[in-house]
C-alpha positions as CSV (number, residue, x, y, z in Angstrom):
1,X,119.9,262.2,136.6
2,X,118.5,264.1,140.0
3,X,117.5,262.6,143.2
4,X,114.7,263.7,145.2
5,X,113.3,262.3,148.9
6,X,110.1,263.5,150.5
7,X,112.1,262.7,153.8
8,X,113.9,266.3,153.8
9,X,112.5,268.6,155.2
10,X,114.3,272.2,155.0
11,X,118.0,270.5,154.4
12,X,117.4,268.0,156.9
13,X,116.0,264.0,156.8
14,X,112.9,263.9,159.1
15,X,113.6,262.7,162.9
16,X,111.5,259.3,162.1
17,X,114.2,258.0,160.0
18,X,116.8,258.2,162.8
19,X,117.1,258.1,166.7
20,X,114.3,260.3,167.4
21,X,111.8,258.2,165.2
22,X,109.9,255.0,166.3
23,X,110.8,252.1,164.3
24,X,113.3,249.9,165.4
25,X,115.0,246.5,164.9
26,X,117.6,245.2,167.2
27,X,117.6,248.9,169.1
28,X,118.4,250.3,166.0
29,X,116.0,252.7,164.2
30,X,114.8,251.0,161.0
31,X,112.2,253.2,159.2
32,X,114.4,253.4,155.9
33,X,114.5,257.1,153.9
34,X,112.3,257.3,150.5
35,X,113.9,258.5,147.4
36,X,113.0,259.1,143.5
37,X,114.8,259.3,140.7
38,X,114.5,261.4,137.6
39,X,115.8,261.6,134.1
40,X,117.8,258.0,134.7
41,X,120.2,257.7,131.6
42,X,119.4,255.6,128.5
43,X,120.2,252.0,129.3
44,X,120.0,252.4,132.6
45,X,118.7,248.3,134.1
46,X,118.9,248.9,137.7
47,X,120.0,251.3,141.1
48,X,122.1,250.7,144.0
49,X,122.5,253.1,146.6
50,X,124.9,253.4,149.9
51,X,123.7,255.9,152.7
52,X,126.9,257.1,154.5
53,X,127.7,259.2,157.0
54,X,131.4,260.8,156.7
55,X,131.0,262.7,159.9
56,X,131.0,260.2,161.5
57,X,135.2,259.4,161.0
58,X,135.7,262.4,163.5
59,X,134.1,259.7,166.3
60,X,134.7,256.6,165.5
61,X,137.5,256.1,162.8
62,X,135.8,255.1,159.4
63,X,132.4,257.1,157.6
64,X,130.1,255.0,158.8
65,X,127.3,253.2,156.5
66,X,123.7,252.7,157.5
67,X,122.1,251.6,154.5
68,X,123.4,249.3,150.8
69,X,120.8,248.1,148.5
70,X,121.9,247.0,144.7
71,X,119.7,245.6,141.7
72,X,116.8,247.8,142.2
73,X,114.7,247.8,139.4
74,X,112.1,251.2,140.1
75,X,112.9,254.9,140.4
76,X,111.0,255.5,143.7
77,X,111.9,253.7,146.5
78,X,109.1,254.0,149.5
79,X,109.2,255.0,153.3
80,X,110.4,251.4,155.0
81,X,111.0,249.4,151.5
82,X,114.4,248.5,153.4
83,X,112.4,245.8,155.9
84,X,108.9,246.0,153.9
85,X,110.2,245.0,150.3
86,X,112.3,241.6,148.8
87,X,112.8,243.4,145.5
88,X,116.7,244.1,145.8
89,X,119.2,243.0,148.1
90,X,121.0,244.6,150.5
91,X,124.3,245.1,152.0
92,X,125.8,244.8,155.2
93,X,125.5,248.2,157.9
94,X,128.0,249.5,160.0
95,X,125.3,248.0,162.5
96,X,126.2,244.5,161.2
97,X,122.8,244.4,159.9
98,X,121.6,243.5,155.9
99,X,119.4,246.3,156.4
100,X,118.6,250.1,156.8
101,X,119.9,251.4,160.5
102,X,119.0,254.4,160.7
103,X,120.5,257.7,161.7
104,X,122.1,258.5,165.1
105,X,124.9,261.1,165.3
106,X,126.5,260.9,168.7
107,X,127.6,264.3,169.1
108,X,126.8,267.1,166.9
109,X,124.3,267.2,163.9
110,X,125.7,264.9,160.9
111,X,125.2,265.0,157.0
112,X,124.4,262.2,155.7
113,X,124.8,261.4,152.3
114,X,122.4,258.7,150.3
115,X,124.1,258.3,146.9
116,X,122.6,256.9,143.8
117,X,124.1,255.0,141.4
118,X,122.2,254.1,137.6
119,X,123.4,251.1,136.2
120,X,123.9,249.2,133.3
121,X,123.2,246.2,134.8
122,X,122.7,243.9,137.7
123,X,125.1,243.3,139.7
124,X,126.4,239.6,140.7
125,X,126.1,240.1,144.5
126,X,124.7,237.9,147.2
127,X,122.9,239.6,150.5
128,X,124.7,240.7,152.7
129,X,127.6,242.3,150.4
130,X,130.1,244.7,151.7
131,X,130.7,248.4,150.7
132,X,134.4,247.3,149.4
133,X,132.0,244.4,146.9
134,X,129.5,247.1,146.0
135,X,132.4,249.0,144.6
136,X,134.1,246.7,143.0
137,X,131.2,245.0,141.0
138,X,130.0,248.6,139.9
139,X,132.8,249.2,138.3
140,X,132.4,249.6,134.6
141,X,128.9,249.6,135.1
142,X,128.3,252.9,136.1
143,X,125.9,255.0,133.7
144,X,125.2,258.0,135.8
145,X,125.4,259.0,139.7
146,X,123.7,261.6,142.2
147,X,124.3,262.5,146.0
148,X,121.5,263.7,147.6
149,X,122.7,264.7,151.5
150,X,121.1,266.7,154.7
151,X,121.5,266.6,158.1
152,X,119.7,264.9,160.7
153,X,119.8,266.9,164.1
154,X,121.3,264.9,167.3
């Protein structure tokens, strides 16, 4: 399996999907990354992703997570499905928000990692889920993962 995004541009996600772009919700920037999948394994049923920044522990204490999304049923996730789309549900942000908040490093460039998970099944969550529940309720489900990361310029 191999994860690609039109969104990277030369090792880094585009400005539009972070702090410099011009989509926002509740002052935080909301234009969610696209992403394709390829070569899913066999018996794959559906995706869930988490879009993490790790850097981000230096500054604040914890990675911090700007985007969960779980029983995703298609390979190629749009620009903005994260507020356009009710296909799949999503998790709760570091933003407190059951949506994608986009990328804002606060003091250097950060790597941000969107990783991929194939399935097996869909997974009993409700909107709103935590990372910890995303975890957990993958487990044993897990047919194949990729982590596609780049930097996004502060």
């Amino acid at each position: 399996m191999r994860v690609t995004s039109i969104g990277i541009q030369d090792g880094h996600w585009e400005k539009k999907f972070g702090k410099y772009g011009r989509e926002f919700a509740d002052n935080v920037p909301a234009l969610s990354v696209p992403f394709a999948v390829h070569n899913p394994p066999e018996g794959t049923r559906s995706y869930a992703l988490a879009l993490i920044d790790e850097d981000a522990v230096e500054v604040v204490g914890h990675p911090w997570i700007h985007w969960l999304a779980a029983n995703i049923d298609y390979a190629n996730i749009g620009e903005n499905e994260s507020r356009e789309s009710n296909a799949f549900i999503q998790g709760r942000n570091s933003w407190g928000q059951d949506f994608y908040g986009g990328m804002t490093p606060p003091d250097r460039p950060h790597r941000y990692d969107l990783h991929i998970y194939a399935l097996d099944d869909n997974l009993p969550l409700k909107e709103g889920f935590t990372h910890q529940e995303l975890k957990k309720a993958m487990d044993g489900h897990i047919l194949d993962s990729y982590t596609l990361s780049a930097m996004y310029r502060n």
